[in-house]
C-alpha positions as MATLAB code, in Angstrom:
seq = 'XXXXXXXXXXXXXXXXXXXXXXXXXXXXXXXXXXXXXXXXXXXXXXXXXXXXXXXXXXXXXXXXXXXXXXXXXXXXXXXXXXXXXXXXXXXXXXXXXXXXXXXXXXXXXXXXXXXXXXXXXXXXXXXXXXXXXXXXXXXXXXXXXXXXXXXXXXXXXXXXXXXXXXXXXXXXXXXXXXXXXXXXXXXXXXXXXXXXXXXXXXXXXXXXXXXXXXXXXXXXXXXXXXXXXXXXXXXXXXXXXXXXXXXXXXXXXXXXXXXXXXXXXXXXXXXXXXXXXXXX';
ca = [
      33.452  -13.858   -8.439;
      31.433  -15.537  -11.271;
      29.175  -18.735  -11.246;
      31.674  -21.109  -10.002;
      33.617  -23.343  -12.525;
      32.561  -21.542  -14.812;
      34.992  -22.046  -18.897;
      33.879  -20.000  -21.503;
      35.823  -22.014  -23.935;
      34.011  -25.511  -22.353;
      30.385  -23.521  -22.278;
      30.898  -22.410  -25.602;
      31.426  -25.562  -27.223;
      28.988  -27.697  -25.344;
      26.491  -24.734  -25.841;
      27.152  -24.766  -30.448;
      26.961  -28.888  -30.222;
      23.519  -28.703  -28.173;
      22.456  -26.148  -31.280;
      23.751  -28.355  -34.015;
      22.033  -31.017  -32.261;
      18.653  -29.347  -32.885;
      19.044  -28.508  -36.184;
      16.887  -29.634  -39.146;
      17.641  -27.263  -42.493;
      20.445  -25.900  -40.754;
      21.927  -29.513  -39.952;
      24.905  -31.196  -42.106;
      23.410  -33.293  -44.831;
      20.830  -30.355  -45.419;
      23.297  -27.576  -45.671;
      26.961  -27.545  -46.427;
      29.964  -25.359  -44.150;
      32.413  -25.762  -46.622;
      33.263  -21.836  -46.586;
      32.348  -21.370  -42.335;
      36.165  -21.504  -41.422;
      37.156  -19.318  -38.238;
      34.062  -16.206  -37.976;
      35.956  -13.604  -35.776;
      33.493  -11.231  -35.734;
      29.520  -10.721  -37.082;
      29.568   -9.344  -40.853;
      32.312  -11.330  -41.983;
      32.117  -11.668  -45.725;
      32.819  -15.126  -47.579;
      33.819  -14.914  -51.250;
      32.578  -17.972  -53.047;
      34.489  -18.124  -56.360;
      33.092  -20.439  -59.403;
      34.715  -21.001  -62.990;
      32.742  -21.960  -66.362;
      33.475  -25.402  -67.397;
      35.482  -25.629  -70.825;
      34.016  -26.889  -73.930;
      34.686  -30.024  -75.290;
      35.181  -30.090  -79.464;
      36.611  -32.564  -82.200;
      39.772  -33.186  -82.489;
      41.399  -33.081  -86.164;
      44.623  -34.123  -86.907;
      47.075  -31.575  -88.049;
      44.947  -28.331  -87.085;
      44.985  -25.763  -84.685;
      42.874  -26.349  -81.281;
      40.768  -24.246  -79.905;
      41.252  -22.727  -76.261;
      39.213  -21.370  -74.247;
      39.673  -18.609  -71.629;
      38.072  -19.144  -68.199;
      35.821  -16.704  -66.473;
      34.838  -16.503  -63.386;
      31.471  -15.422  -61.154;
      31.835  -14.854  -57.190;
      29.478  -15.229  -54.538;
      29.038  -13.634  -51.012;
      28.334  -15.449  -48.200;
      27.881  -12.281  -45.163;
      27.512  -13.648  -41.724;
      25.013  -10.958  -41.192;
      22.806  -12.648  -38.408;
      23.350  -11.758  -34.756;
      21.158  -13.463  -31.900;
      21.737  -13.601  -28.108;
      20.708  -14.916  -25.109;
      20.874  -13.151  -21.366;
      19.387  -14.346  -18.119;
      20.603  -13.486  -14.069;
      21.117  -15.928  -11.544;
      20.267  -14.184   -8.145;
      22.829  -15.821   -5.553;
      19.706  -16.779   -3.499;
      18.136  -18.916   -6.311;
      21.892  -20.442   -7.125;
      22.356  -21.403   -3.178;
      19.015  -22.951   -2.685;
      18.518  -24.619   -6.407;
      19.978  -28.020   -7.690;
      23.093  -28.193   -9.213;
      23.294  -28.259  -13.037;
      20.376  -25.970  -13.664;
      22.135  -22.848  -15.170;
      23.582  -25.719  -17.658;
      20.389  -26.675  -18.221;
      19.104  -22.867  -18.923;
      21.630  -22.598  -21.652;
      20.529  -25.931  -23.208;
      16.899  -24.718  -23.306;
      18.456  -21.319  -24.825;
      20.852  -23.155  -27.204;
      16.906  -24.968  -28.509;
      15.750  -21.136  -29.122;
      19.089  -20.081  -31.267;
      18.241  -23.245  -33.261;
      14.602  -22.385  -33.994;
      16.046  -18.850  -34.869;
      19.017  -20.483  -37.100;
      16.677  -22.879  -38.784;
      13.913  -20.308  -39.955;
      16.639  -18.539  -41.361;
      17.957  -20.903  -43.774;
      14.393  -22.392  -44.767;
      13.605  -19.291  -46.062;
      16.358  -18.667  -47.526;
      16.121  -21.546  -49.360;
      12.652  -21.203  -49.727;
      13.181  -17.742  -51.362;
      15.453  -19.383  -54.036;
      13.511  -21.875  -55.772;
      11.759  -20.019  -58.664;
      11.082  -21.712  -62.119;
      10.101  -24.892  -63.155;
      11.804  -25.989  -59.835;
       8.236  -25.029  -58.098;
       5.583  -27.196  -58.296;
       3.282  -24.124  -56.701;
       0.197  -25.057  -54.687;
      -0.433  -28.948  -54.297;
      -3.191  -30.410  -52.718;
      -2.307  -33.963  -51.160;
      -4.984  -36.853  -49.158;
      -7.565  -36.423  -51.551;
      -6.292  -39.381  -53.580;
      -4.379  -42.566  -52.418;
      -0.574  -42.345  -53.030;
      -0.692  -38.727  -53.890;
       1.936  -37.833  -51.078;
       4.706  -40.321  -52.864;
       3.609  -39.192  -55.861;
       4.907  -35.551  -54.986;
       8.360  -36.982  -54.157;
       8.500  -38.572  -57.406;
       7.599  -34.971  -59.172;
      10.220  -33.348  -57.005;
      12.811  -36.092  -57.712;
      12.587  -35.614  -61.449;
      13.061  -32.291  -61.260;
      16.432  -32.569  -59.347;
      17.138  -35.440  -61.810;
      16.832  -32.543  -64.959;
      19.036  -30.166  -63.199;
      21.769  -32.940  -62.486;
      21.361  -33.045  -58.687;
      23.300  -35.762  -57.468;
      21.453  -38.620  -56.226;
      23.299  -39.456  -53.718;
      22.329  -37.465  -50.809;
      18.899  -36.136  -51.748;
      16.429  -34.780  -49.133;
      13.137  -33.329  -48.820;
      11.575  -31.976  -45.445;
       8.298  -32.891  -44.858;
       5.166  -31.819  -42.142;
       4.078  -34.275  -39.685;
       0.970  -34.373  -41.796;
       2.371  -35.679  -44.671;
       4.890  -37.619  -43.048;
       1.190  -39.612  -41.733;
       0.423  -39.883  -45.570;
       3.473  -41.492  -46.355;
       2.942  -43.937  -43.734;
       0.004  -45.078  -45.445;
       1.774  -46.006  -48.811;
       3.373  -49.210  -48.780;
       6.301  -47.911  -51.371;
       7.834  -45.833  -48.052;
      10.371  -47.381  -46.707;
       9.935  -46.504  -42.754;
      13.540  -46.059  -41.058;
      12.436  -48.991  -38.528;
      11.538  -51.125  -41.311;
      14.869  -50.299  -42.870;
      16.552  -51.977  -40.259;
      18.054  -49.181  -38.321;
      16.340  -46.573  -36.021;
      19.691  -44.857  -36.082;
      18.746  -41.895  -38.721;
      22.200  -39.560  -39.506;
      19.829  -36.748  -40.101;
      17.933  -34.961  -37.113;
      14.563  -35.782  -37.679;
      15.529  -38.535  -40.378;
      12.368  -40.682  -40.764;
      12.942  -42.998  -43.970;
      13.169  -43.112  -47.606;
      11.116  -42.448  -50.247;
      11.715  -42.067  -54.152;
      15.523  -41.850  -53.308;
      15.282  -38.884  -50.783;
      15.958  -39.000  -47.038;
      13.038  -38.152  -45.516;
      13.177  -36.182  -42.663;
       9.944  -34.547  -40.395;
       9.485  -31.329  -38.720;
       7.546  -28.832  -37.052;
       9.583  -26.030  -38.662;
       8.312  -26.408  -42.061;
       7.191  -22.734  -42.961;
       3.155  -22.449  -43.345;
       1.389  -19.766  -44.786;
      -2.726  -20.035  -44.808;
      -2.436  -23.830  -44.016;
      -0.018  -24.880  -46.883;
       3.279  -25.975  -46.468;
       6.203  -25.297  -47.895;
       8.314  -28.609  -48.397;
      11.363  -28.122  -49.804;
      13.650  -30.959  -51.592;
      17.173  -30.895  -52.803;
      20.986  -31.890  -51.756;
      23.178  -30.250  -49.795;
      25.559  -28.959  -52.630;
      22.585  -26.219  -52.830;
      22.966  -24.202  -49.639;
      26.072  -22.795  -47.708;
      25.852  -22.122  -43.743;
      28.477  -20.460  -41.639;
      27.701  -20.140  -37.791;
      29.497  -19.309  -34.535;
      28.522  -18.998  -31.071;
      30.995  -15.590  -30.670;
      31.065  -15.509  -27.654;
      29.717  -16.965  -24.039;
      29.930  -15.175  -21.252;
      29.377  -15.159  -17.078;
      29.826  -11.839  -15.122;
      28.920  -10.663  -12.001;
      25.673   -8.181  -11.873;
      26.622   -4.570  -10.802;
      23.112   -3.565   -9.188;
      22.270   -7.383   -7.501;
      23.451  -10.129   -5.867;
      24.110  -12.405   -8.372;
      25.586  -13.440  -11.838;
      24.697  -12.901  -15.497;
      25.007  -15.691  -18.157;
      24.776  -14.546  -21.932;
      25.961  -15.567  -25.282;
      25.720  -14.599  -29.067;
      25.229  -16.963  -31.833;
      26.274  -15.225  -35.497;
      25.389  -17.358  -38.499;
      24.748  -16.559  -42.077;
      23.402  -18.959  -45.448;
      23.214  -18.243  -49.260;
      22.050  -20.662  -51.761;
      24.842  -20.955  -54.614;
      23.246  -23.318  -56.763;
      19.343  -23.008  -56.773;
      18.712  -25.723  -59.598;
      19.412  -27.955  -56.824;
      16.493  -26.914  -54.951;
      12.890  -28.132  -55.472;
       9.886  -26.879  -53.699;
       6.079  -26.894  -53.379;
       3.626  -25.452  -51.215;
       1.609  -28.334  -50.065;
      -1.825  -28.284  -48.451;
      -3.330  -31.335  -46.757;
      -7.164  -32.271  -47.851;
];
């Protein structure tokens, strides 16, 4: 017999919202999962299908019109990424320990998939700004407001490329999230009036972006990558496949395991700003 009261339907679900929980590029608002629908298996293939937009001309009375014939470009989307989790539970340890604490295993494990997930789609992301959509290496403290100032760049840049404003983020250090906080023209979420952010990590607004901090801003040789944009950008599809307890062939005891698929693209990049800050 397995780990008693044990649902793989219940553990599965509880396990994915714990994830979601955790997530910061990988979170709604961030990301979009408007192509995830129902992943049966790892390597499932999305096709993302876009039209051209038809001209607009003059209009003259009495004369032909033009028309235009529609083409189309297509996308992939490949839920390519496969990560698991495995751990015993030796009947001993289950007898003698408090109740709840294989629950509270795959919490801690659901914490590690999100780490995993989250990398993932930051560079991804980060891989797809190229252009005049990256400001390159930025050096911020030196000089008083230079931190908003770098929003501002990064907003304007969005604003060329028609990124709606509306929605805007940009995920920021914990070292320049203590910049900001020195710049009166931040607008702190508990000065905001709520402490209630929608965003994991959501910390306040500045130059019409959510702001939100983390640890899991890629670094490489002490800069930063901070990337801005809207959620429109970047597609995510995840599932956790499949949750599992059986009971251990060679020991007394139980096994517990689970594997999270997931896979991102960005489809529109000019909604995607970056730079690779570096703190003075």
């Amino acid at each position: 017999m397995a780990i008693a009261n044990f649902i793989p339907e219940v553990w599965s679900a509880a396990l994915l919202k714990a994830l979601r929980d955790r997530l910061t590029y990988a979170q709604a608002g961030v990301i979009n999962r408007n192509y995830e629908g129902d992943i049966a298996r790892a390597g499932d293939t999305v096709h993302i299908t876009s039209f051209n937009d038809p001209a607009v001309r003059t209009y003259t009375r009495n004369t032909n019109i033009t028309w235009d014939q529609l083409s189309s470009t297509q996308q992939t989307l490949v839920v390519d990424q496969e990560k698991y989790f495995a751990f015993t539970v030796d009947d001993v340890d289950r007898r003698q320990a408090l109740p709840g604490f294989v629950e509270e295993t795959t919490v801690g494990a659901s914490y590690n998939l999100a780490a995993e997930a989250d990398s993932f789609v930051a560079e991804t992301m980060s891989d797809a700004v190229t252009g005049n959509n990256d400001l390159g290496a930025v050096t911020l403290g030196a000089v008083e407001g230079d931190a908003y100032n770098l929003l501002v760049e990064l907003r304007t840049i969005l604003t060329r490329t028609n990124t709606p404003d509306e929605g805007r983020f940009v995920v920021i250090p914990p070292e320049l999230y203590g910049l900001l906080l020195k710049d009166d023209r931040f607008i702190r979420a508990d000065a905001s009036g709520t402490t209630q952010g929608l965003r994991n990590g959501f910390v306040g607004r500045a130059a019409g972006f959510d702001v939100i901090e983390s640890n899991r801003v890629p670094e490489d040789g002490g800069a930063f990558r901070v990337l801005a944009g809207h959620s429109i950008a970047t597609t995510y599809a995840e599932q956790i496949l499949n949750t599992e307890a059986l009971r251990l062939e060679n020991q007394f005891g139980d096994g517990v395991r689970g594997l999270h698929v997931y896979g991102g693209r960005v489809i529109r990049p000019a909604n995607l700003a970056a730079a690779d800050v570096s703190i003075a």
